[in-house]
ROTORTOR-718540 format. One record per residue (C-alpha): residue in three letters; x, y, z. Coordinates in steps of 0.2 Angstrom, whole numbers, padded with zeros to 4 digits, always signed. Layout:
<sites>
ALAXYZ;...
</sites>
This chain:
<sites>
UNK+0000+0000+0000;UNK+0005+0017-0004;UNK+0001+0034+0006;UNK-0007+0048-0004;UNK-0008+0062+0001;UNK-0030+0067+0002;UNK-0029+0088-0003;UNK-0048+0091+0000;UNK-0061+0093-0010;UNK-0064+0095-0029;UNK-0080+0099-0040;UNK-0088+0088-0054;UNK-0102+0102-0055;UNK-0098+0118-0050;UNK-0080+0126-0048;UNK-0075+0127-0030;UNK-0057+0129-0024;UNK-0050+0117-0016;UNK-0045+0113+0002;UNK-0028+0107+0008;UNK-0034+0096+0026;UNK-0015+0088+0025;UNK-0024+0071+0025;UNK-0017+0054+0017;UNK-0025+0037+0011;UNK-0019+0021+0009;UNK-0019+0015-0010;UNK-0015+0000-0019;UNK+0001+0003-0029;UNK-0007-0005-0044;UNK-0018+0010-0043;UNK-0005+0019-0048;UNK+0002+0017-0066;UNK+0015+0026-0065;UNK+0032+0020-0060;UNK+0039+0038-0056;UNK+0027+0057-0054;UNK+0020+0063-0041;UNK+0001+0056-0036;UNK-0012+0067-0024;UNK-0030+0062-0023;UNK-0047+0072-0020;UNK-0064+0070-0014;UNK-0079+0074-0026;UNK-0093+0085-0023;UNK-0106+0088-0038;UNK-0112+0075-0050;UNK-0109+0082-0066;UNK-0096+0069-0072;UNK-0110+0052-0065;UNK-0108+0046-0084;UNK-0092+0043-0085;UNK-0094+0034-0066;UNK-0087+0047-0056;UNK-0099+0051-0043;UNK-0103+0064-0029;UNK-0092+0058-0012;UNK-0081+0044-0024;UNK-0062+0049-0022;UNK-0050+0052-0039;UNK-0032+0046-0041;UNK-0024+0059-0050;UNK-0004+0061-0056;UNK+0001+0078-0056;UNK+0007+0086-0072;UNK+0005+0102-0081;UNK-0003+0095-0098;UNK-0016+0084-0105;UNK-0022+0076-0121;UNK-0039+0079-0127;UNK-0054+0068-0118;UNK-0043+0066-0103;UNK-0051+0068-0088;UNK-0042+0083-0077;UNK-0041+0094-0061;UNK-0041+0111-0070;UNK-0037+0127-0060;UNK-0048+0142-0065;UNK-0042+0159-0060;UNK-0029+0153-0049;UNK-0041+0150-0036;UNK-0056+0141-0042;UNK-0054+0121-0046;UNK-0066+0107-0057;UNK-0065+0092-0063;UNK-0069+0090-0082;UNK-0062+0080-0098;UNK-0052+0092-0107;UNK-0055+0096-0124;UNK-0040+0111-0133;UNK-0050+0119-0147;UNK-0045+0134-0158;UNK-0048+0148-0150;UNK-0051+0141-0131;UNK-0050+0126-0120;UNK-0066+0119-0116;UNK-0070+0109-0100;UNK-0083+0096-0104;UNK-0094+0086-0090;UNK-0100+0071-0089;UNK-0120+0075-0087;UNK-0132+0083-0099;UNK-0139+0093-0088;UNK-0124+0103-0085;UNK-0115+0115-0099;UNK-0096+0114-0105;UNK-0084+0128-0097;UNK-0076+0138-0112;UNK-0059+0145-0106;UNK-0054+0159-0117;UNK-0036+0164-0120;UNK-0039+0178-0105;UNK-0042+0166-0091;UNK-0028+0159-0079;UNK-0030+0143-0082;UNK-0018+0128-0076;UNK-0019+0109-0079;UNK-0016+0102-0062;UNK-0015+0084-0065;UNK-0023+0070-0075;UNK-0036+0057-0067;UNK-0028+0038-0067;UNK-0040+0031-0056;UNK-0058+0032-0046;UNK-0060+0024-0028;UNK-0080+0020-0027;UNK-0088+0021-0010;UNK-0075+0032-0002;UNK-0084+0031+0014;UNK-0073+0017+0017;UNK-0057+0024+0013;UNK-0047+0025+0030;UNK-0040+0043+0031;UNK-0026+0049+0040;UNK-0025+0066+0046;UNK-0009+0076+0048;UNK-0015+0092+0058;UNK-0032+0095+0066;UNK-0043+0107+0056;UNK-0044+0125+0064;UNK-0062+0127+0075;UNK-0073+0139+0083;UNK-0066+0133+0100;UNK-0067+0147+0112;UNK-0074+0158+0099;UNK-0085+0166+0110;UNK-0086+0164+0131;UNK-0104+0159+0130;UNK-0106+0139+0128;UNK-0112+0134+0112;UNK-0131+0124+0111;UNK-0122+0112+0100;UNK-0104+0111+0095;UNK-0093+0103+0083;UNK-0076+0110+0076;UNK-0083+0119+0060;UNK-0101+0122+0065;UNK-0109+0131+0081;UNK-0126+0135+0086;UNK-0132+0148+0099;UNK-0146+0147+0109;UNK-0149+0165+0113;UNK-0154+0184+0106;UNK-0141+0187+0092;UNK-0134+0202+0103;UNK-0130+0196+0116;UNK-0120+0181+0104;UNK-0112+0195+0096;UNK-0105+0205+0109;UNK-0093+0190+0115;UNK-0085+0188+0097;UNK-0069+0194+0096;UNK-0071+0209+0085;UNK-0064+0209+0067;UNK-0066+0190+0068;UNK-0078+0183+0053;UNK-0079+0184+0037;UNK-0094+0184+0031;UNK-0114+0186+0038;UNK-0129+0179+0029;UNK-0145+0187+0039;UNK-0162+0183+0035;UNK-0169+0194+0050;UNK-0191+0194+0055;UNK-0201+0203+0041;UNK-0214+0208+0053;UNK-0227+0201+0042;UNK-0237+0191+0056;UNK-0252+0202+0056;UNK-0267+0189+0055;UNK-0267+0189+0035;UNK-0270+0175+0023;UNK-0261+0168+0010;UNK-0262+0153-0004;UNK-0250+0138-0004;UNK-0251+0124-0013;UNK-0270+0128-0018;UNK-0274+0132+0000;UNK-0277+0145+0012;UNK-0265+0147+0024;UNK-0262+0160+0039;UNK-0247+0171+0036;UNK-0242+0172+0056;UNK-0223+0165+0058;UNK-0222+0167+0077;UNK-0221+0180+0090;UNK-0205+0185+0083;UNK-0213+0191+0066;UNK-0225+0203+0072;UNK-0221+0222+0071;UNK-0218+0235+0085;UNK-0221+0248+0073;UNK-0211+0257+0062;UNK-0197+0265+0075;UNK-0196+0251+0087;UNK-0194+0237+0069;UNK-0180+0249+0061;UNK-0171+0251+0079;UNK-0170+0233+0078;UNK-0163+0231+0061;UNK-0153+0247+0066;UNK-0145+0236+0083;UNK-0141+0219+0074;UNK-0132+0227+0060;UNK-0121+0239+0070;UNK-0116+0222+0080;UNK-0111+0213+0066;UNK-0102+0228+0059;UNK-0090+0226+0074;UNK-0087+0207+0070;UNK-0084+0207+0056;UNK-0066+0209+0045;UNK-0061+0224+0037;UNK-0063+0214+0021;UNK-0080+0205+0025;UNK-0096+0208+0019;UNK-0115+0205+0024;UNK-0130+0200+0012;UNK-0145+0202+0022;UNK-0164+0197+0013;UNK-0180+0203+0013;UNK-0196+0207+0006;UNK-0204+0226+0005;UNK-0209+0225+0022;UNK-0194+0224+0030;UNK-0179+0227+0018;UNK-0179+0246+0014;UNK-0177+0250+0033;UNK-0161+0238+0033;UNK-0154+0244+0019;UNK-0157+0263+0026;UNK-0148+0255+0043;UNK-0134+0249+0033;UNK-0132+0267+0024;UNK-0130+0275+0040;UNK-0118+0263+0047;UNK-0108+0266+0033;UNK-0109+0250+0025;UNK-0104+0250+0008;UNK-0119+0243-0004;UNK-0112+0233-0017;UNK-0128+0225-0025;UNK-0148+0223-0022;UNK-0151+0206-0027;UNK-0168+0200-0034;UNK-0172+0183-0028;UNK-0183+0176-0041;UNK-0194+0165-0037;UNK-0203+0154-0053;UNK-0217+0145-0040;UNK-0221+0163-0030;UNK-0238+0161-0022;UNK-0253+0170-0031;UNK-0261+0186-0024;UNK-0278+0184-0018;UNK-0285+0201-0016;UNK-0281+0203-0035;UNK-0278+0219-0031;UNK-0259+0224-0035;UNK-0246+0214-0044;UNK-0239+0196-0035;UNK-0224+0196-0023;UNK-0213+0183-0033;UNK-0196+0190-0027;UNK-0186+0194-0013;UNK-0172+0208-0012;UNK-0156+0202-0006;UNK-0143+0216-0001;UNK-0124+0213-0001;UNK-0114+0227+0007;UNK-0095+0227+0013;UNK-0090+0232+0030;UNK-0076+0244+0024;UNK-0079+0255+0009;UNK-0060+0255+0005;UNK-0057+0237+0009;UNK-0055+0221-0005;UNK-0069+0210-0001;UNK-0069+0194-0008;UNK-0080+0191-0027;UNK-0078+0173-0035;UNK-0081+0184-0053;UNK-0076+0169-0063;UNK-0083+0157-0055;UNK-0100+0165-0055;UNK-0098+0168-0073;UNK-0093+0153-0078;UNK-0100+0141-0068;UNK-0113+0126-0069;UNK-0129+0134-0061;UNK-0142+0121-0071;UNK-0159+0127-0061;UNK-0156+0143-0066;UNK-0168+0150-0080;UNK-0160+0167-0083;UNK-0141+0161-0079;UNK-0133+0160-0098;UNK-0117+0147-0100;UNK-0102+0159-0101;UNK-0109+0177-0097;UNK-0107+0186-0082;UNK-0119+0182-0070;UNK-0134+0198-0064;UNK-0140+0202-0049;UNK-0158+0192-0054;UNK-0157+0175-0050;UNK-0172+0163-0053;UNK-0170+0150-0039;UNK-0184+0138-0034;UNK-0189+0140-0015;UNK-0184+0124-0004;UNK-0189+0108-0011;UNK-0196+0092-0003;UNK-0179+0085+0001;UNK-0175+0101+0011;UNK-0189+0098+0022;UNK-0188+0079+0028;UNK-0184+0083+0044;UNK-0196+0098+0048;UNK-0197+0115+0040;UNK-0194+0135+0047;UNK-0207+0147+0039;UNK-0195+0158+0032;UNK-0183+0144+0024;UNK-0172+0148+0010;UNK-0166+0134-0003;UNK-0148+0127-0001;UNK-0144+0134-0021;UNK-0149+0150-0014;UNK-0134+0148+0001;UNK-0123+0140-0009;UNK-0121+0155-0022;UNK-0119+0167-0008;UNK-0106+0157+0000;UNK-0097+0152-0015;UNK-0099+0171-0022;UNK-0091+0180-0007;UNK-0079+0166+0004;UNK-0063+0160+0002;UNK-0061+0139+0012;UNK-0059+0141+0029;UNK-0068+0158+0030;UNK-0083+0160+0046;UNK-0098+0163+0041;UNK-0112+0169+0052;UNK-0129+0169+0053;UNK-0138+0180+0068;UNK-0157+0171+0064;UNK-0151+0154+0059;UNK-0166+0146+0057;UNK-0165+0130+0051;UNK-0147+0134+0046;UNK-0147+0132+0027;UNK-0133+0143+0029;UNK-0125+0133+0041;UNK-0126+0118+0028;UNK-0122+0126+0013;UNK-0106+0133+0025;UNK-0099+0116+0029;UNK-0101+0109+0016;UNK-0091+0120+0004;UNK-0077+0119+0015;UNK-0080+0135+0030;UNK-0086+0136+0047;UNK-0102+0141+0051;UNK-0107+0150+0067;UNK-0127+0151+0068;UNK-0140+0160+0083;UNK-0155+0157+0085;UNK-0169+0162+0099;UNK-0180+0145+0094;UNK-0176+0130+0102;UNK-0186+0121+0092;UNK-0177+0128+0076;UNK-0161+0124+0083;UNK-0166+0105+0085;UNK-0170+0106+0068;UNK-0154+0113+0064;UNK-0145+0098+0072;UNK-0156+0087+0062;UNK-0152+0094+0047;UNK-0133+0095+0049;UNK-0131+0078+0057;UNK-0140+0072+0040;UNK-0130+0080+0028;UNK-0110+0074+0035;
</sites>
């Protein structure tokens, strides 16, 4: 048997960069063709190369070298950050980056784009669940992160029971990368509204119902100031919302001296129909993103977004840049197996954010976790995830939901 060094995580779907966990695994040397070279292998996420057997979880061989013939299967590096795994084709004008599944589009790489060959695929470990893994170092964690005990702790991913304040203030300051809210819309107030061909109440909970205009933007007003504090120079906050809530926040954030950089339109091809059929349906939600320091250099995965794999989205073309309206379906069934929060967002929707605005290894919070779809989509691309919540319940939720998804 021969130690090979595990690097992380590549994509068969969409590009993500990769994650060096100084891991090995033991591998048969005949699984290695190669009498000299240097081999490393990687865990796959994404599904987009299924036909050609190489599924979501299964482990590639690879030997590293800087070239590769056409319909070789390779680790490319886009951008000098962003990494995928494709079968390469060199054609006049580009390279294109072909997968595996018809439900995803090739990646054209013009002459422009940093693009590097990292190594060749020999071989594909199937069921990498039973693959013993060495580790060299312990990943970095959130231990001791804040001087209030987590409800639920594991090294990457914390939960809070408690007022998102009182959470915040512990945090070191300047300590986190990047916050995903979804704060109350205030919308609980008795109304009616049709899902699924039914009428249904439209009261969330307590924590919904407005306190009137002052008190609701003094709110808003408080949470943003405290996660301005904890936050990095560099970070940046996306915060969502509908009409009812969303102006005040973003008026909060002006006078805290965020910078906006974009007003998102979530969207949303399923939205519910209006039944007083008096003004036009609500089928979007606006989500703001906004860095902490004007002058700073926050993160943006340009090419990624541009170039990569986004299938579910309608208005998302193949090799354009990507705009700020994203047609996203809410949560589907799968997302709800364990239970369900009434303002849940879809994992896509997380996943975008995260992969738009965060390096690996980045903290990402979230002050009303929910059912922590942030927290999920977090972890699973490699970052740690710190979520607060006031809802026991939620938070049992949460736990369910994570625990599901390792």
């Amino acid at each position: 048997m021969v130690q090979v060094p595990l690097l992380g995580r590549i994509a068969a779907g969409v590009p993500i960069e990769a994650i060096e966990n100084k891991e090995t695994i033991a591998v048969p040397q005949s699984k290695l063709p190669f009498s000299s070279g240097n081999y490393y292998a990687l865990r796959v996420a994404g599904d987009s190369m299924k036909d050609e057997r190489i599924n979501d979880g299964d482990i590639v061989l690879v030997k590293e070298q800087k070239f590769a013939e056409n319909g070789q299967k390779v680790v490319a590096l886009l951008n000098n950050s962003e990494a995928t795994l494709k079968t390469f084709y060199k054609e006049r004008s580009c390279v294109r980056l072909e997968p595996a599944n018809k439900n995803y589009a090739p990646i054209f790489v013009d002459k422009e784009t940093p693009l590097a060959i990292q190594g060749v695929v020999v071989d594909v470990i199937h069921g990498a669940d039973s693959v013993e893994v060495h580790s060299e170092v312990v990943n970095p964690s959130l231990q001791h992160i804040s001087t209030q005990k987590p409800y639920y702790e594991k090294p990457r991913f914390n939960l809070y029971h408690a007022n998102c304040l009182d959470i915040l203030a512990t945090l070191p300051e300047n300590s986190t990368d990047m916050v995903f809210a979804d704060p109350p819309y205030n919308l609980s107030n008795n109304g009616f509204s049709l899902h699924a061909g039914k009428r249904v109440s439209v009261n969330k909970g307590t924590w919904d119902k407005s306190r009137g205009f002052k008190d609701d933007y003094d709110f808003h007003y408080k949470w943003l100031a405290t996660c301005k504090r904890v936050l990095k120079p560099e970070g940046t906050l996306w915060v969502s919302g509908t009409y009812h809530s969303i102006y005040q926040c973003g008026y909060a954030l002006q006078a805290l001296g965020y910078h906006i950089l974009n007003d998102i339109s979530w969207f949303k091809p399923n939205g519910s129909p209006n039944l007083s059929c008096r003004f036009f349906t609500a089928s979007h939600e606006t989500v703001i993103w906004a860095r902490k320091d004007k002058n700073a250099k926050h993160t943006f995965n340009y090419h990624l977004m541009k170039n990569g794999d986004w299938p579910e989205d309608s208005i998302k073309k193949p090799g354009l840049q990507m705009r700020s309206v994203w047609a996203i379906y809410p949560p589907k069934k799968p997302e709800k197996i364990f239970g369900k929060h009434p303002t849940q967002k879809p994992l896509e929707l997380l996943k975008r954010i995260v992969l738009a605005s965060t390096k690996p290894e980045a903290i990402v919070l979230d002050p009303f976790t929910g059912s922590s779809t942030t927290g999920i989509a977090a972890y699973s691309l490699g970052r740690k995830f710190i979520g607060i919540d006031t809802d026991q319940k939620f938070l049992d939720l949460s736990i369910r939901r994570f625990e599901n998804s390792l």
